[in-house]
C-alpha positions in Angstrom: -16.0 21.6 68.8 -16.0 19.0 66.2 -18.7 19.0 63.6 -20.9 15.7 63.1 -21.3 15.3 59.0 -23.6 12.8 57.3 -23.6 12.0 54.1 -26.0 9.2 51.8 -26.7 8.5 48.4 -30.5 8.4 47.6 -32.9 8.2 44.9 -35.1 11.4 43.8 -37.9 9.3 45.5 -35.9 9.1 48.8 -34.6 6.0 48.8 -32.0 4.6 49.5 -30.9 1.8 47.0 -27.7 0.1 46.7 -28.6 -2.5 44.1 -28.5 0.0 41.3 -24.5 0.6 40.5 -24.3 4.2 38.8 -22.1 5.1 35.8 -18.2 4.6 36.0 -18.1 8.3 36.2 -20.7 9.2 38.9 -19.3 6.2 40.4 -15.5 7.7 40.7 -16.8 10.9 41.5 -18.7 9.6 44.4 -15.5 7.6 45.8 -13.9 10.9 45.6 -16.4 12.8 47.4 -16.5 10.2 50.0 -12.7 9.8 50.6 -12.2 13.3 51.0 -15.2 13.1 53.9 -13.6 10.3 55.4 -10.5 11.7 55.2 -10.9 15.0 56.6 -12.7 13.9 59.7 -10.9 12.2 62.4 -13.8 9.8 63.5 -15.6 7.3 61.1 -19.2 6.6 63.0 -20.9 4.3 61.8 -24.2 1.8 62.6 -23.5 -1.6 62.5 -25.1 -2.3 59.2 -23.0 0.2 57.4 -20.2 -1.0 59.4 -20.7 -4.5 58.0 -21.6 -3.7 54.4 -18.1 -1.6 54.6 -16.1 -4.1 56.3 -16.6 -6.5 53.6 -16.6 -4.2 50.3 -13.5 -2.4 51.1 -11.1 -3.8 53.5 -8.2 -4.0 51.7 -6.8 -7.3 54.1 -9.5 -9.4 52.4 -9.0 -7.1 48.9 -10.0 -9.6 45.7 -7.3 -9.0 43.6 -9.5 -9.4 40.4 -11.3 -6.1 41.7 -8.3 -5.0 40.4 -6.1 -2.3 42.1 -8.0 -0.4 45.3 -8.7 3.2 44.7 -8.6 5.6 47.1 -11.5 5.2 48.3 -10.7 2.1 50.0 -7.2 3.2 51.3 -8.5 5.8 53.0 -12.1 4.0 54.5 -9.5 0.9 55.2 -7.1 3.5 57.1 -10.0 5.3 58.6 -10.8 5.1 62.7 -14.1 4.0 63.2 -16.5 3.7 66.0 -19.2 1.4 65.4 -23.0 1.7 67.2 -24.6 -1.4 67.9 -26.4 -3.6 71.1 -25.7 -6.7 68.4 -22.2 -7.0 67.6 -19.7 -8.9 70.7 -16.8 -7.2 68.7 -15.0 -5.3 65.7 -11.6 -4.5 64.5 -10.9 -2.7 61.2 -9.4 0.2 63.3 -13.0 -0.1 64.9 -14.4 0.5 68.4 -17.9 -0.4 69.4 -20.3 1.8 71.3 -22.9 0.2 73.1 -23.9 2.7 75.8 -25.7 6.3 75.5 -25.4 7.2 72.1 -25.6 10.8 72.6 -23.4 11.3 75.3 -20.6 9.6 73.4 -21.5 11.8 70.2 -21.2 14.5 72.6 -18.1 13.7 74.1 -16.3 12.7 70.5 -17.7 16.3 69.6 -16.2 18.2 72.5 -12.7 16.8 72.0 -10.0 19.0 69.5 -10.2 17.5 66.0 -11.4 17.8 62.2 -15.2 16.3 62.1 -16.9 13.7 62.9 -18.2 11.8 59.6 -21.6 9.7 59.6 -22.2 6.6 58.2 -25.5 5.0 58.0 -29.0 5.7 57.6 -30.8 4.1 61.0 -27.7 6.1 63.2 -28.6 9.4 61.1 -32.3 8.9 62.3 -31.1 8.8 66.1 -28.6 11.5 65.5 -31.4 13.6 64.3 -34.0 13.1 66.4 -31.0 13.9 69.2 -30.0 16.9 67.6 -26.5 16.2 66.9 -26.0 16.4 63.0 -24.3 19.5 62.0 -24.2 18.8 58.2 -26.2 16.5 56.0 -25.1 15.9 52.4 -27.7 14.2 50.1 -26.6 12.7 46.9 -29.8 12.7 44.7 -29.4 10.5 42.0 -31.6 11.0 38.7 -33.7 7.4 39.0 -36.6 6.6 41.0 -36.8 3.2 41.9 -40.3 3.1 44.1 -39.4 0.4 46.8 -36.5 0.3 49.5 -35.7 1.9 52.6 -37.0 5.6 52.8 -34.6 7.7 54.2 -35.8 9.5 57.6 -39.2 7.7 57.3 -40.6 8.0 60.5 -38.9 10.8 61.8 -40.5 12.3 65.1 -40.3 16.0 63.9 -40.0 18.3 61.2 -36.0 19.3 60.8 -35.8 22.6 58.4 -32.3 22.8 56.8 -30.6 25.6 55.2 -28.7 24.8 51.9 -24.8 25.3 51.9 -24.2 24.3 48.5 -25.9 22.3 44.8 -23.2 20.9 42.5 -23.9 18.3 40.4 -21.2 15.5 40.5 -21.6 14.1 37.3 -24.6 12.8 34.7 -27.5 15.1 36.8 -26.3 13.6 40.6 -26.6 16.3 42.8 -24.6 16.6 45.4 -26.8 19.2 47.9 -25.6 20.4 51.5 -27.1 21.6 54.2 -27.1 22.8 57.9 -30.2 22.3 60.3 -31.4 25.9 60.3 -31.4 27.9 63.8 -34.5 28.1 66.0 -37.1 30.2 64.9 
């Protein structure tokens, strides 16, 4: 059975802020760490706002050359297959799929077949994911800033999830890089 991985960058007041661009060397340290994810799962899912946010930072058809060269980061998410939730979207490509029908029963289905991982993309599809269950690993990548305003991650969550840690490392300049597995039933 494939494992389902999720993995976000968020502030040490739990939210989740892309308008603050970290050092170069957090920054290349956090490409890293996500390439590897991505490329060691065989199913990109994402929700469509992380779909689109993706779509237009790192597909390397539409690459801006004075970004300069793309990294390896965006080969890999650019390669990457990727199944998109949303009710919104009428279609996708970028090696894309949509889903529009039972979420869970197509997580549980992507799960069931032979294969690497499953990696998660996307804060609202985490939310559903964990309410459902379905969320084998979560990796939080706890940045040293609090920035007091923006999406809280799990805010509004319908029950308590207790987690055991796999792993601390810091990544670079006091970002943590903490793993965990929902713990088993008491």
């Amino acid at each position: 059975m494939q494992p389902v991985k999720f993995s976000i960058n968020v502030t040490l007041d739990g939210c989740i802020d892309h308008q603050v661009v970290p050092a170069a060397a957090v920054l290349q340290k956090l490409h890293e760490n996500a390439a590897a994810h991505i490329a060691g799962a065989d199913v990109l899912l994402l929700g469509r706002v992380t779909y689109q946010l993706m779509e237009s930072a790192w597909r390397l058809s539409t690459w801006d050359p004075d970004r300069g060269e793309p990294g390896v980061f965006a080969r890999t998410i650019d390669a990457a297959k990727k199944v998109v939730a949303t009710r919104t979207l009428s279609d996708v490509d970028w090696n894309a799929e949509i889903v529009r029908d039972d979420l869970a029963a197509t997580v549980r289905a992507l799960k069931a077949q032979p294969g690497r991982g499953i990696f998660v993309g996307g804060a609202a599809l985490a939310m559903s994911l964990t309410e459902l269950r379905l969320i084998d690993e979560y990796e939080f990548v706890v940045h040293p800033r609090i920035v007091g305003h923006g999406p809280s991650l799990f805010a509004g969550l319908g029950r308590h999830v207790e987690l055991q840690m796999l792993s601390c490392t810091e990544l670079a300049a006091g970002t943590m890089l903490m793993r965990y597995t929902p713990a088993p039933p008491a």
